[in-house]
VMD Tcl script that draws the C-alpha trace (Angstrom):
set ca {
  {10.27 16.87 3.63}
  {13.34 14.54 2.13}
  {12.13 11.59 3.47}
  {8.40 11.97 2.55}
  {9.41 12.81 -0.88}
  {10.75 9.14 -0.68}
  {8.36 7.50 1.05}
  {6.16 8.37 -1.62}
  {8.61 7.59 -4.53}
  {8.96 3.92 -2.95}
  {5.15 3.92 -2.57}
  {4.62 4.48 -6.78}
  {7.83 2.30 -7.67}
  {5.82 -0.18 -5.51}
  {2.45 0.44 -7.07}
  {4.20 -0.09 -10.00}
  {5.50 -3.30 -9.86}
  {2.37 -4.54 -8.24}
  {0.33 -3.50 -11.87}
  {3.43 -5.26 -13.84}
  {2.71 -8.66 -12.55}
  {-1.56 -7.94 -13.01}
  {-2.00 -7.51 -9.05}
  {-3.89 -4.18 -9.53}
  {-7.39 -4.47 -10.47}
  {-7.98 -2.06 -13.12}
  {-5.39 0.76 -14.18}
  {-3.53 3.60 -12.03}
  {-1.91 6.59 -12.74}
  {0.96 6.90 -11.21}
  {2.77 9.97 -9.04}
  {6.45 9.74 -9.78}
  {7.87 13.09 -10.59}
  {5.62 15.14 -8.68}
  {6.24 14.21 -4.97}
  {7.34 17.55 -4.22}
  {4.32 19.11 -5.27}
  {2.42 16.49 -2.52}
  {4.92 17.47 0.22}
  {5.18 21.13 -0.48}
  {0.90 21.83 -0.04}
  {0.71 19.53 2.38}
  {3.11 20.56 4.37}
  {1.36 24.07 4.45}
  {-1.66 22.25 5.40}
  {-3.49 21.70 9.39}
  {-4.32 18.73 10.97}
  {-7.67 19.72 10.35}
  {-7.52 20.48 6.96}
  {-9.34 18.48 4.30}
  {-7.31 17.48 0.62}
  {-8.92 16.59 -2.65}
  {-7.55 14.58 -5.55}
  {-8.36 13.55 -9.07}
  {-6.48 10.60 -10.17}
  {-2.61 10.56 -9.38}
  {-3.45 11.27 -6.07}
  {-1.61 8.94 -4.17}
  {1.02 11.23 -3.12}
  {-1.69 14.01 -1.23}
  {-2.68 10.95 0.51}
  {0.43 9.73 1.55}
  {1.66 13.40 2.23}
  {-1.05 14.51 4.37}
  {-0.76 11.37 6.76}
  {-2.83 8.93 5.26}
  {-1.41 4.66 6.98}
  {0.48 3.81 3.69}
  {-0.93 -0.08 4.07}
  {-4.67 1.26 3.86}
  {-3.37 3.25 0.67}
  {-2.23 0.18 -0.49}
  {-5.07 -1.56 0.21}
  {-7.44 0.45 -1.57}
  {-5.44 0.10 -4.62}
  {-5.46 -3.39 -4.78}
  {-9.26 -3.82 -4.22}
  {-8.90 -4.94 -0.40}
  {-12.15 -4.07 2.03}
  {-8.81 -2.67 4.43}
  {-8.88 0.26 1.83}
  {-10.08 3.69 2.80}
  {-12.91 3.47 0.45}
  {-13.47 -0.47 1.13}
  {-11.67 -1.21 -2.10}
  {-13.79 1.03 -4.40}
  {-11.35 3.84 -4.83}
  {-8.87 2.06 -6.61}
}
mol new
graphics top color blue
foreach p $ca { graphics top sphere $p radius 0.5 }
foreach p [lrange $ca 0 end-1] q [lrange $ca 1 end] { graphics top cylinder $p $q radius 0.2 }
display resetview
């Protein structure tokens, strides 16, 4: 659970860095602080199971298995996204 907790972390801190230098189309909100929470449910969670997020939800994502490059991807607009890029 550890090293999910800090997978995610790295994941914001690089999110973050991304929006400093105007690489992020549009705005994000951000999950640092609550990587627990993602880990904890989704830990609890099936293969099976479906998630749901409003914003800041990055971190069910990641938690629940989602490739951390298509993540990535739909953040920064890219067509690799899960949502082609429309997500954000």
């Amino acid at each position: 659970m550890y090293k999910m907790m800090v997978k995610i972390r790295l994941f914001e801190e690089k999110v973050f860095e991304l929006y400093a230098q105007n690489l992020v189309p549009g705005t994000i909100h951000l999950y640092t602080g609550q990587e627990a929470v993602a880990v904890g449910v989704c830990s609890a969670l099936r293969k099976d199971d479906y998630i749901t997020s409003t914003h800041r939800g990055h971190g069910h994502c990641i938690a629940k298995g989602a490739e951390i490059k298509r993540v990535m991807a739909e953040i920064l607009g890219k067509k690799t996204g899960y949502c082609k890029g429309k997500g954000g």
